[in-house]
C-alpha positions as CSV (number, residue, x, y, z in Angstrom):
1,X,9.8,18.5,-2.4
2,X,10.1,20.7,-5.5
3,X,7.2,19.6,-8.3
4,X,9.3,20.3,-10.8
5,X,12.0,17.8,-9.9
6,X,10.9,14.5,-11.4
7,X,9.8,12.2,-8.6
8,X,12.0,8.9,-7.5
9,X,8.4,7.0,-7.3
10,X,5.1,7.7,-8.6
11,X,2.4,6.4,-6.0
12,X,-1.7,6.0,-7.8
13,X,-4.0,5.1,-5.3
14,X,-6.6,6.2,-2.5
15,X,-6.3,9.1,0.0
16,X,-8.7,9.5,3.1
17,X,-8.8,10.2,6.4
18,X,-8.6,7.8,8.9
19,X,-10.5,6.8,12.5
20,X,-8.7,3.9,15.2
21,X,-10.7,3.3,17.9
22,X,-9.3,0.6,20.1
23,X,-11.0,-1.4,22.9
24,X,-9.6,-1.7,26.3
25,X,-11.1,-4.4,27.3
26,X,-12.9,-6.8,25.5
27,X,-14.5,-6.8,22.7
28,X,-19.2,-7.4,22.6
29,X,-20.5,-7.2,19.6
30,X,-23.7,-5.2,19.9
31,X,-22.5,-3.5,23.2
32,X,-19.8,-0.4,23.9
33,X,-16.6,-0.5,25.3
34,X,-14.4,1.9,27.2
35,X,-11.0,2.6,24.8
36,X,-9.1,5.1,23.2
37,X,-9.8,7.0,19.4
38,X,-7.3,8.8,17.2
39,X,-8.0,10.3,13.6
40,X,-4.9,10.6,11.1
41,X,-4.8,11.0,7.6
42,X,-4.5,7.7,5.6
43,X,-5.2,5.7,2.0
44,X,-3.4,3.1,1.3
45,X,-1.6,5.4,-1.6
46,X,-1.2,8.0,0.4
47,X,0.2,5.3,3.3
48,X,3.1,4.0,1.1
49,X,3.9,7.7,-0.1
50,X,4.1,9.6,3.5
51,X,6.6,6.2,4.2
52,X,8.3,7.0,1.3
53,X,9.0,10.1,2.4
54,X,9.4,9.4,5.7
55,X,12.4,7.4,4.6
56,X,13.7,9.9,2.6
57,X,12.4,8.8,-1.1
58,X,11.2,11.6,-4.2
59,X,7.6,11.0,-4.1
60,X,4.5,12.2,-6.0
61,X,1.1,10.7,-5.2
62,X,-1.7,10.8,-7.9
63,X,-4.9,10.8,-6.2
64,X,-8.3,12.7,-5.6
65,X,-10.0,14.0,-2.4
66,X,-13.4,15.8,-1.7
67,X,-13.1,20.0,-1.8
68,X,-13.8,19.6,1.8
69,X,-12.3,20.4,5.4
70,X,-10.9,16.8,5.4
71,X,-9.6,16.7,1.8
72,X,-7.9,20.4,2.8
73,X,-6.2,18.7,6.2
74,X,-5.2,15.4,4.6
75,X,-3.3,17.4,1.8
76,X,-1.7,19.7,3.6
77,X,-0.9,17.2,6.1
78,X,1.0,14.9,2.8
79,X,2.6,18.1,1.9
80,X,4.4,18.7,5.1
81,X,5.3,15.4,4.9
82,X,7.1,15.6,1.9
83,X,5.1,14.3,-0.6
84,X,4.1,16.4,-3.6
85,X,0.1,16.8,-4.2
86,X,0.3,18.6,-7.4
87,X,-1.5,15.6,-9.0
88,X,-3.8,15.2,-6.1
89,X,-7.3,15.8,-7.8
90,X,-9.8,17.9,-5.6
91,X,-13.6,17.0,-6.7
92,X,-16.4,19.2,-5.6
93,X,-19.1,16.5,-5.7
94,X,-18.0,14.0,-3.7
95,X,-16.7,13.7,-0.3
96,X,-13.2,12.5,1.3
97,X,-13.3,9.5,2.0
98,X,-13.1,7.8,5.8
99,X,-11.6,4.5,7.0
100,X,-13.0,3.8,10.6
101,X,-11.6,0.9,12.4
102,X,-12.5,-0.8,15.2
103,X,-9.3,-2.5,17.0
104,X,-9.6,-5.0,20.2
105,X,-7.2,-4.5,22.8
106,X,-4.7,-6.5,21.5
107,X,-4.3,-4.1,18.8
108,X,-5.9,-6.6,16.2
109,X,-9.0,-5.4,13.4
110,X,-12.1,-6.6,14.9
111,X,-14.2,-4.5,11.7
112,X,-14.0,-1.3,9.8
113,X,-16.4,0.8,7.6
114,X,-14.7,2.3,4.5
115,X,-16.0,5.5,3.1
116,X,-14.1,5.5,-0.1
117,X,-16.3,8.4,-2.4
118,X,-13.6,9.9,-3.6
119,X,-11.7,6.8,-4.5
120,X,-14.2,5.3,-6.4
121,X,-14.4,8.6,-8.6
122,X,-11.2,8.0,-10.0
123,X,-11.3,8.6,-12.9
124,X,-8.5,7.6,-15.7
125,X,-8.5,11.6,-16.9
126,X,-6.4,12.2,-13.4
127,X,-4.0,9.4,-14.7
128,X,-3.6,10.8,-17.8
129,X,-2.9,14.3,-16.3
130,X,0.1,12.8,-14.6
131,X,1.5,11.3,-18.0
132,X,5.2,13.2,-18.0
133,X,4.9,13.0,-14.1
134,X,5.2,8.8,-14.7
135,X,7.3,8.9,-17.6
136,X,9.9,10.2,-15.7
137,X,9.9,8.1,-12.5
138,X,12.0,5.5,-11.7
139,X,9.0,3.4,-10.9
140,X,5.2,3.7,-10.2
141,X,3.5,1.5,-7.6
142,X,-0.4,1.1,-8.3
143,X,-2.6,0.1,-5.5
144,X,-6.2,-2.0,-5.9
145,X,-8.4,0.8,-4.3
146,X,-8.9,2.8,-7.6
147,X,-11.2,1.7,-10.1
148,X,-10.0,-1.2,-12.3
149,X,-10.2,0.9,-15.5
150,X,-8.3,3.7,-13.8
151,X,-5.5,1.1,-12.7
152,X,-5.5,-0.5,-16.1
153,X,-4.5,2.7,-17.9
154,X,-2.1,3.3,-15.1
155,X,-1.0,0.2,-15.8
156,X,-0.7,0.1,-19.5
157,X,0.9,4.1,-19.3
158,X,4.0,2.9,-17.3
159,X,4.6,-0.1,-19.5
160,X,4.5,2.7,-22.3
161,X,7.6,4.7,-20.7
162,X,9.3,1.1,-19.8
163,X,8.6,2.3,-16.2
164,X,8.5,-0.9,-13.5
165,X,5.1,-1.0,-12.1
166,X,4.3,-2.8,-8.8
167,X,0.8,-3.5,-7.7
168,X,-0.6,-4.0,-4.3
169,X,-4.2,-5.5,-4.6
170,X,-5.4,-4.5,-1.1
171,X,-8.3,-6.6,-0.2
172,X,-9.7,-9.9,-1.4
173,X,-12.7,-8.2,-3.3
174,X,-10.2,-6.1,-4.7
175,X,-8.1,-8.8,-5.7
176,X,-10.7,-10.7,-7.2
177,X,-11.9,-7.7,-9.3
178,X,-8.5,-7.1,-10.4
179,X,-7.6,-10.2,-11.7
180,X,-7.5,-9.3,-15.5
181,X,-4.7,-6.5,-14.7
182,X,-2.2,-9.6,-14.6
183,X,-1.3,-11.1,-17.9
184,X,0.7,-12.9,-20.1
185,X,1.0,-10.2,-22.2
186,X,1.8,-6.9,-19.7
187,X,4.7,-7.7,-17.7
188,X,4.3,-6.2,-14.3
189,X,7.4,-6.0,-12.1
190,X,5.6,-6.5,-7.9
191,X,3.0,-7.8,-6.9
192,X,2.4,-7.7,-3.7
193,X,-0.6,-10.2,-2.3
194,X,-1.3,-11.4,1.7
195,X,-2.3,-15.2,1.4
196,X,-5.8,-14.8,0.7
197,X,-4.6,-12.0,-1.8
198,X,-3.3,-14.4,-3.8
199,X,-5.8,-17.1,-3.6
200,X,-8.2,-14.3,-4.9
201,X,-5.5,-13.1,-7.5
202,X,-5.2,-16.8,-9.1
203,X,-8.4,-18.0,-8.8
204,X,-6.3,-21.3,-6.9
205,X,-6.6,-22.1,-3.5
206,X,-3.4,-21.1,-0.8
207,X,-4.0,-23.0,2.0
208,X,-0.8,-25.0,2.0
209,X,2.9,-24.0,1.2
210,X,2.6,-26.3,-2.0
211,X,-0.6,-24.4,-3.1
212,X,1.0,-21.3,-2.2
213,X,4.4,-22.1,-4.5
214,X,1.9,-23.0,-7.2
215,X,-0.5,-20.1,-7.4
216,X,2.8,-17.9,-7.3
217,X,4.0,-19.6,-10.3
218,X,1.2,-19.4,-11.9
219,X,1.8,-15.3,-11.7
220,X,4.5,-15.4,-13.1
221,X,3.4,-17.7,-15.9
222,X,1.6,-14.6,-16.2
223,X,3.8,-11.9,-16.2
224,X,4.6,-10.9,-13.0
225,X,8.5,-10.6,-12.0
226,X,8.5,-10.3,-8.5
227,X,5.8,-11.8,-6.0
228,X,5.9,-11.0,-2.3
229,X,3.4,-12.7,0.1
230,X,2.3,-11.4,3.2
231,X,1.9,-14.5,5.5
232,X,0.8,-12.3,8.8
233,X,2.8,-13.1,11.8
234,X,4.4,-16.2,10.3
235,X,6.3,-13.7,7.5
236,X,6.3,-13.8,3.9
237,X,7.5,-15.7,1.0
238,X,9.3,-13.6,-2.1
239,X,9.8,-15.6,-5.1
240,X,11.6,-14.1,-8.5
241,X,13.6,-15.7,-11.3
242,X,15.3,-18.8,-9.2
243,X,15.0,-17.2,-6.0
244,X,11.9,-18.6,-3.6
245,X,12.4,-17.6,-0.1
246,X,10.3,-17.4,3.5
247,X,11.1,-14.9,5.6
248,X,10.2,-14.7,9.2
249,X,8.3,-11.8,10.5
250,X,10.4,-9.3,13.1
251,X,9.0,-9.9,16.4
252,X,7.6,-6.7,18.1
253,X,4.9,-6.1,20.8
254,X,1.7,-5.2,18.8
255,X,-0.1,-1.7,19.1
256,X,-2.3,-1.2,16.0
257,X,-2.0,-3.0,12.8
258,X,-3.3,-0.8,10.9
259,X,-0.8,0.7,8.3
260,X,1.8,-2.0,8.7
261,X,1.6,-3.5,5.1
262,X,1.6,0.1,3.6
263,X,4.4,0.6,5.8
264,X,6.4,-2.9,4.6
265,X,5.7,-2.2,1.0
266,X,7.2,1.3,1.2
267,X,10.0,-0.3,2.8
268,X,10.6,-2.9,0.2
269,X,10.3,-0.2,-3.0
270,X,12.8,1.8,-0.8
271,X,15.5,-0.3,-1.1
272,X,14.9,-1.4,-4.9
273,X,15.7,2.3,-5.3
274,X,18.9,1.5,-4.0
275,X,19.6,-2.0,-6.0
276,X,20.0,-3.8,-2.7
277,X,18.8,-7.7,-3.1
278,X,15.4,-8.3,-3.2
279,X,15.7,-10.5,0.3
280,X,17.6,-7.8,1.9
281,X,14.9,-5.7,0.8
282,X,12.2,-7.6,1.7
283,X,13.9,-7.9,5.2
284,X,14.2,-4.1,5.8
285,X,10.2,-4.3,4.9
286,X,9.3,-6.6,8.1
287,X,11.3,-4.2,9.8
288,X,9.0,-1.0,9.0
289,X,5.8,-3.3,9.6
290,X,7.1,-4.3,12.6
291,X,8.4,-0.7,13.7
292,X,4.8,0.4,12.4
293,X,2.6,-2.0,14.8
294,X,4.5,-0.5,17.6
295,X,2.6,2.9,17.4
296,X,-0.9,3.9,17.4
297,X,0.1,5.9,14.1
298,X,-1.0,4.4,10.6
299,X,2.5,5.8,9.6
300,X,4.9,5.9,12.4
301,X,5.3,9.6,12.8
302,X,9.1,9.1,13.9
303,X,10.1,6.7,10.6
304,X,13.5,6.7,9.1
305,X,15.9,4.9,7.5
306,X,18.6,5.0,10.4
307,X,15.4,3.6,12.5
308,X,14.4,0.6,9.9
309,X,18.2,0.0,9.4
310,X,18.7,-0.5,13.0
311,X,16.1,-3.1,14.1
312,X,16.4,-5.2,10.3
């Protein structure tokens, strides 16, 4: 990709390297296991932008790695991809950060340790360095990794340029931490919770499909235009101006999980490019997720549109 071509999307958000060891057989805690490993760059941010590409999108990542071996391989590695790094911060005193995950043999997250360094270093000075990168993207997807004041200004600088802004909030701690992003007052176009996501998000419980309708509402009572919910196997409910929909997940036989929501979210923001409907869209997402637990690859190193197109 040419840096000096204004990028389709903007991605902010975490870049790292990442370790999948999976059990074959079952999983003792406290004991070892025979299995199989596999180390691949990853970040969630980096994720949704090597799918973007992947799939054939302009993309620009803003992020920031170590000035070490691993930050060297997991840029070069985005950059043969098709990403552009050029607003890829490299930082001297601190390290690249490491996802390790430990998977059962059904393919499932039994635990993982998060290095995340870098990540937490990121500052708001490498948003602001990417100010005429965002102004002239067709949209900017913020993920909850990054510090909260760094995702604010993110935030707040897309709004400035009338630039959609979709946010994915990662994790229930990051959720929870990131609740004041959403309000009344800073429309955000996606937001993109699992259940527990959005429990976290709202501060409301979302145990049952009438709690889950309500805390959703009460997102958009607070801004938000579109919300998608992850439900795991069972699907996901998208909801937007009369629209409130369940979809079911695409069946598939389960490798690795890891990297399937980056994957359905790259998807999804794929086809908004294209102004397809938001169900369709959301459809073609389960169909990378799914496409994305069948390989032992955070991103499936054979994704493409033909490929998503064909199984949605």
């Amino acid at each position: 990709m040419n840096p000096q071509s204004p990028p389709d999307i903007v991605v902010i958000g975490g870049s790292n390297m990442d370790l999948h060891a999976r059990a074959h057989e079952q999983v003792v805690m406290g004991s070892s296991m025979s299995g199989s490993a596999g180390l691949s760059p990853g970040g969630v941010g980096r994720n949704v932008a090597e799918n973007l590409a992947r799939l054939g999108d302009s993309v620009a990542l803003v992020s920031v790695v170590g000035d070490d071996p691993i930050g060297d391989e997991v840029i070069a590695y985005t950059e043969d991809v098709g990403v552009d790094c050029t607003y890829v911060r490299r930082r001297a005193d601190v390290r690249t950060g490491t996802y390790n995950a430990v998977l059962d043999s059904s393919g499932e997250l039994v635990v993982a340790v998060a290095d995340m360094a870098a990540t937490d270093e990121f500052s708001p000075l490498v948003v602001e360095a990417a100010r005429d990168l965002i102004k002239n993207a067709r949209g900017v997807l913020v993920e909850g990794n990054i510090p909260v004041r760094t995702a604010d200004v993110a935030i707040d600088l897309a709004r400035e340029f009338d630039v959609p802004v979709g946010f994915d909030p990662v994790s229930v701690p990051k959720a929870r931490r990131a609740r004041d992003l959403i309000r009344a007052d800073r429309e955000l176009y996606l937001v993109t919770p699992n259940q527990a996501e959005l429990a976290a998000l709202t501060d409301l419980p979302a145990g049952t499909d009438a709690e889950i309708e309500k805390a959703i509402h009460s997102l958009h009572d607070r801004g938000v235009g579109v919300v998608w919910v992850r439900l795991g196997a069972r699907g996901s409910v998208i909801s937007y101006d009369n629209v409130y929909q369940e979809l079911p997940a695409v069946q598939t036989d389960v490798l690795d999980v890891t990297g399937a929501g980056d994957a359905m979210l790259a998807a999804f923001t794929h086809e908004l490019l294209r102004d397809v409907d938001l169900v369709a869209a959301a459809r073609f997402g389960h169909a990378a997720a799914a496409l994305t637990c069948g390989t032992h690859d955070t991103v499936r190193m054979d994704l493409n549109e033909s490929l998503v197109r064909e199984l949605a």
